[in-house]
N, C-alpha and C positions, 0 to 999 in steps of 0.2 A: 544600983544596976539600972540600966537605961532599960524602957520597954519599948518592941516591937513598935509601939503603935505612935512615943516618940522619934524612934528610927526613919519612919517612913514617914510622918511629916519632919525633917531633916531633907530626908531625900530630895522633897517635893520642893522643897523650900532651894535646896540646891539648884535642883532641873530647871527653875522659873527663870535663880539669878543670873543659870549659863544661857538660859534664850534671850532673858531681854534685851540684853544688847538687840538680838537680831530682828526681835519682834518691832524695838525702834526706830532699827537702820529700814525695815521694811515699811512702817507709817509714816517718817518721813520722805520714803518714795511716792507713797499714793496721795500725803499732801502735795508735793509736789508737782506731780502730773495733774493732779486736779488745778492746780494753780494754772496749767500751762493751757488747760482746754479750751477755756474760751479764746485768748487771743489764736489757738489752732483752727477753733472751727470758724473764726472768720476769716483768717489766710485762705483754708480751705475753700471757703463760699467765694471768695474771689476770684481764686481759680477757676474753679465753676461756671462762674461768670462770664469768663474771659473766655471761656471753651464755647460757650453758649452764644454768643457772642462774634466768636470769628472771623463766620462769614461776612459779617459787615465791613470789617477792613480795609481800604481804599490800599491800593499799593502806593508805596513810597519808596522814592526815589532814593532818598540815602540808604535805606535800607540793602539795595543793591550794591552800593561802595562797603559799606558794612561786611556784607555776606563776602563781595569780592576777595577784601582785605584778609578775611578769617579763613578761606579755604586759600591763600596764599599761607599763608601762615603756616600749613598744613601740609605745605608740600608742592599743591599746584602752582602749574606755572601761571603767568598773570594771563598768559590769554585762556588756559582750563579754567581758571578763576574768574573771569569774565565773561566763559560762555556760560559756566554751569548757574550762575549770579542771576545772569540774561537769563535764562529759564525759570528758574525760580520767579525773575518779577514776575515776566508775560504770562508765568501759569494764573499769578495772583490779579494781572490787569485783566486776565480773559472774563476771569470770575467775579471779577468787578465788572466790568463791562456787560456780561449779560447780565447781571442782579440788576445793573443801575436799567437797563434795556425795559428789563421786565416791570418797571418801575413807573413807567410812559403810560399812560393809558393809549395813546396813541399808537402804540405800537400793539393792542390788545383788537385794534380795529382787523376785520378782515380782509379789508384792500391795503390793509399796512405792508409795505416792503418788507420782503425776509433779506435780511441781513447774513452775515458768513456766519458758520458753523464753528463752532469753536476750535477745532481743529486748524481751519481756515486762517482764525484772528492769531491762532496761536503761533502759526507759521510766517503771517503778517508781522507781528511785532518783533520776530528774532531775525527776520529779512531787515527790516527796518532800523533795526539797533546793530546790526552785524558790527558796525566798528567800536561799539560799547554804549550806553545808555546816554542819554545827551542828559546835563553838557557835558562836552569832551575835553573843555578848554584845559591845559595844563593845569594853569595856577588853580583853578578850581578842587581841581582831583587832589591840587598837593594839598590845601585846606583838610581833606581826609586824611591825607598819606602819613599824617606828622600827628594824628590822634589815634594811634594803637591801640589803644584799653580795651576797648568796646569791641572790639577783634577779639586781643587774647581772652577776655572773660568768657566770649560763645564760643571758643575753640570745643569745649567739651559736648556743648548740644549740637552744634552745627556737625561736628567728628559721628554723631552718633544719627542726627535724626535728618542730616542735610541741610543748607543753605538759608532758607526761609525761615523751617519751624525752628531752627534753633535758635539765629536769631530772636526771635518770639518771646522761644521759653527763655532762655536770658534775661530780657527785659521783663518778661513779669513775673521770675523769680526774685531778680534784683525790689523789684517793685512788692512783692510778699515782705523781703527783709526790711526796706522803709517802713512797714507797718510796723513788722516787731520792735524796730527801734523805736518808732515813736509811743508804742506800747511803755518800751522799756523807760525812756526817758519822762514821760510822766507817772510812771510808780517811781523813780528817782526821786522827781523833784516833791513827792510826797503823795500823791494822789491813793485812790482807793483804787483796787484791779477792775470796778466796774468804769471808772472815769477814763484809765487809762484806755481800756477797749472801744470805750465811745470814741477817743481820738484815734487808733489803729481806725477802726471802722472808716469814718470819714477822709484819714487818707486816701485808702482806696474808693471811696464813693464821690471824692474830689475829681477836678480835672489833674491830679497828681496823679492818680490811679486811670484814669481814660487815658493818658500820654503815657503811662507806664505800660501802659496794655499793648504800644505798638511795637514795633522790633526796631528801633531808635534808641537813643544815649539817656534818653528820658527816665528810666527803669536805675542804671547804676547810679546817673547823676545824682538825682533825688535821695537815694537811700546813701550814700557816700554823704550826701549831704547832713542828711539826720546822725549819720554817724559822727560827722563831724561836731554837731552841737552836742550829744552826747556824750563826746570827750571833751568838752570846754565845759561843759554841766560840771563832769569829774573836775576837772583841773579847778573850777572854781570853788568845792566841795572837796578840797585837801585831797583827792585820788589821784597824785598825781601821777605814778606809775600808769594805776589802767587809762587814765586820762590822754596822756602823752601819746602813749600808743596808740588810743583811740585813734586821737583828733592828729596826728601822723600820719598814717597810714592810710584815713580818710583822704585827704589831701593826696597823699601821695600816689593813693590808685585815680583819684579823683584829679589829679592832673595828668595823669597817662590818657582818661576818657574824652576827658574835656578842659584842657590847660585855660583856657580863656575864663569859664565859668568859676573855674579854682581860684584865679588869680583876683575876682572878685570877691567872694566867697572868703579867701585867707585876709582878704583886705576889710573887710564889713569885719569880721571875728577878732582880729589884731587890733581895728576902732573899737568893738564893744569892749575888750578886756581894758583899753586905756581910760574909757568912761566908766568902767566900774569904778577903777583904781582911785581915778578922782571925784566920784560922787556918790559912789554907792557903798553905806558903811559896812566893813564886815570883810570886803576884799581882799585886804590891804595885804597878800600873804604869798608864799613863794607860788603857789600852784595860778593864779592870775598874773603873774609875772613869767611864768613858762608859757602862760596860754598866750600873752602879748608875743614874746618872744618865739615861739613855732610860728605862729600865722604872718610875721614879720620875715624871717626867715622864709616861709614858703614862700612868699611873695617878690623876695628878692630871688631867691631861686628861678623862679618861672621868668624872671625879668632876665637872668643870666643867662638861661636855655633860650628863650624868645632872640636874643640878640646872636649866642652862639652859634646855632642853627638855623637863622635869618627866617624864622615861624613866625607867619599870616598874623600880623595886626591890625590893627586898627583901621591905617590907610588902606591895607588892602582888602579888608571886607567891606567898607566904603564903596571903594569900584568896584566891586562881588554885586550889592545889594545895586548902583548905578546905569552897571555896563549889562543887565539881567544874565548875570555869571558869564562875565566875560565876554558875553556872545556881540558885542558893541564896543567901541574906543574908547579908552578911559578917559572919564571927566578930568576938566584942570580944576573945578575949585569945589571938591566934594564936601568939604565940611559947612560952606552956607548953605551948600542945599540940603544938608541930615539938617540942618536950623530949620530953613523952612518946613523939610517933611518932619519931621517933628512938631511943627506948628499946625500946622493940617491932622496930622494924625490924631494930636491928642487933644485938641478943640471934637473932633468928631469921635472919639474914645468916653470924655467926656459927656457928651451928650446925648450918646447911648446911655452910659453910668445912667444918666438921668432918669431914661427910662424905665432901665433896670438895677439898682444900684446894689446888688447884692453878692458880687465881689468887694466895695469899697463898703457894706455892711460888714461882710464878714470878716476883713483885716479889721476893720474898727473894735470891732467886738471883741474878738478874740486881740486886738494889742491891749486893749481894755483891761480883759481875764489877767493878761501876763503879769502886765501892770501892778496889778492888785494882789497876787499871788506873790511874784519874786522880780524884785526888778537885778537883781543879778543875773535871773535867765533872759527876765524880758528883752535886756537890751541887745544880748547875743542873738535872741532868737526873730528880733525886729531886724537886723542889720541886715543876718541872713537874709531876710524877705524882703530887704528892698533891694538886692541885689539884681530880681527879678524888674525891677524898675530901670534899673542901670540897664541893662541885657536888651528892653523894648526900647529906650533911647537912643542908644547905641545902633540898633536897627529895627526901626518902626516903621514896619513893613506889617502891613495891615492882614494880608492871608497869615502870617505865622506868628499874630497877637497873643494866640491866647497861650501859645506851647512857650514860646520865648519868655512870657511873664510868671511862669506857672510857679516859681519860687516863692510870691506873693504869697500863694495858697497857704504856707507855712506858717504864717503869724497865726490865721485860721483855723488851722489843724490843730495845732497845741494849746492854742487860746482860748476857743471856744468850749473846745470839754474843763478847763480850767475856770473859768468862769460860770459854767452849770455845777461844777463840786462846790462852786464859793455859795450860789445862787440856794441849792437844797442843804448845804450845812446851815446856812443862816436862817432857813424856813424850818428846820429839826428842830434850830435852837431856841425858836417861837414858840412851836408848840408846847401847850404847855402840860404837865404831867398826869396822872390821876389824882382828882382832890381824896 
């Protein structure tokens, strides 16, 4: 006869086996969320940053074709979309205008001229712009009209918070999820979660993150982009399912944003996966032959669309960058003069570098890291960044250096925390034990 007091350890023994399942399903929730908090609280600190931050903002130009475009989109007609657009800048020039004001010492004197009242400027600049924001030239505005993305992605903030700020948050939400992907892609390629978070970090503490911060294409480009290596990472790491899709649909919103940047971008990733194939051992497998094969394909896509829909190339951003947007006759022989500017630009690019070389330190460095780590990512993730090289050749145009190259940054970003995991594994593995 069974007693009592084996009964009820029975019981007990039962009650444990019916919780642990739950007790499990619920520790591996709190690892997980633990796992997730640092790469959070530095999204978080970004944001922050960017709030804190703000006011410094210079208004920009495309930003108002931007905003234009997305409250069309919405409904308004193109001239409510161009007034409400026009508002939003001149709220944003006013406030630049006085900050940059207050900025003068000269104007802190007491015989300094008072200037208009902001009301005043504010009235000034929608007088001034009444027939839409200059330049007004046609083929300029179509250069916008034919890149949608970057419209529909802000429909949701712009719907909710207006013209300006939505624009805004778009761009440096898109700019948050660049972090986590590059978070994610180096715990992929094997890193520890503190390696990976040094790279998130310096994302945003790059000029990736200062260009992500403005309400420009900056913000989707960038993270479309790290998506995009993150599905070529998969594909070349047998994932070819989440792969595919990744590095698809990157591209593929990623040319709705900025078709030109893509068609670069799929072209640099279609070269690295044929470099793998023939010199990096290991590749040799179906998921590097779909990664050749998508970035091939997108690239002949955009060449079909570009021709189909007779979309702003080459020659015509030539005479864009020439004629200073149209507002002058187009050149007859534009391409020796992108030789010579080009020859100027980057003899005095150059020798800046010189003085300060810690952009071509930190590609070096981190190509270094990649190197040494995995040359089946390094070569993807090198191509990527010289795309950024392609982009300032193409138009080296010396006010908008640093935004046009900012893809450079990327050998940096990933490189560099990659080469500090190589740097303290090998000093751990110095050290030596307790005798």
């Amino acid at each position: 006869m069974t007693s009592p007091t084996s009964l009820d350890a029975a019981a007990i023994r039962a009650e444990g086996n019916h919780k642990g399942p739950a007790r499990t399903h619920r520790s591996q929730g709190i690892r997980r969320t633990r796992r997730w908090m640092l790469p959070a609280l530095i999204a978080v600190a970004y944001v922050l940053l960017q709030i804190v931050g703000k006011p410094t903002l210079p208004p920009a130009n495309d930003a108002y074709r931007y905003a234009r475009a997305t409250l069309e989109i919405l409904g308004d007609s193109r001239e409510q979309a161009q007034h409400t657009a026009l508002k939003a800048y001149c709220r944003d020039k006013v406030h630049w205008d006085l900050r940059y004001q207050g900025l003068d010492p000269q104007n802190l004197r007491e015989d300094a001229p008072a200037g208009p009242d902001r009301a005043k400027r504010y009235k000034g600049c929608l007088i001034n712009s009444a027939k839409g924001l200059e330049p007004t030239s046609p083929r300029y505005e179509r250069i916008f009209d034919v890149r949608p993305g970057f419209a529909v992605l802000a429909v949701p903030a712009v719907a909710v918070l207006g013209a300006g700020p939505g624009l805004l948050v778009t761009s440096v939400l898109f700019t948050v999820l660049g972090g986590v992907l590059v978070y994610l892609l180096l715990r992929a390629v094997g890193t520890g979660r503190g390696t990976a978070a040094i790279g998130q970090a310096f994302y945003y503490a790059s000029p990736i993150g200062w260009w992500g911060g403005l309400p420009l294409t900056e913000g989707p480009v960038l993270a479309l982009t790290i998506g995009a290596l993150l599905g070529s990472w998969w594909l070349l790491n047998h994932r070819t399912t989440a792969g595919s899709l990744m590095l698809a649909g990157s591209l593929l919103v990623g040319t709705a944003v900025k078709y030109s940047t893509f068609l670069l971008v799929a072209g640099a990733l279609g070269a690295a996966a044929l470099v793998c194939l023939l010199i990096v051992a290991g590749t040799r497998h179906r998921g590097t032959y779909l990664l050749a094969a998508l970035n091939t394909a997108a690239v002949i896509g955009i060449g079909v669309l570009s021709i189909r829909y007779s979309l702003p190339g080459s020659s015509e951003t030539l005479q864009d960058t020439f004629t200073n947007h149209f507002a002058q006759p187009d050149v007859d022989a534009p391409w020796p003069m992108l030789g010579e500017l080009n020859a100027n630009y980057w003899t005095h690019w150059l020798q800046e570098q010189a003085r300060s070389p810690w952009l071509i330190a930190a590609v070096g460095l981190g190509a270094w890291g990649l190197f040494r780590h995995n040359r089946a990512l390094a070569w993807p993730v090198l191509a990527v960044g010289m795309t950024g090289l392609a982009a300032e050749i193409a138009h080296p145009v010396y006010s908008q250096g640093d935004r046009l190259m900012v893809n450079v940054w990327i050998v940096a970003v990933l490189g560099l925390p990659l080469l500090l995991d190589q740097v303290t594994r090998r000093r751990g593995a110095q050290v030596p034990g307790p005798s």
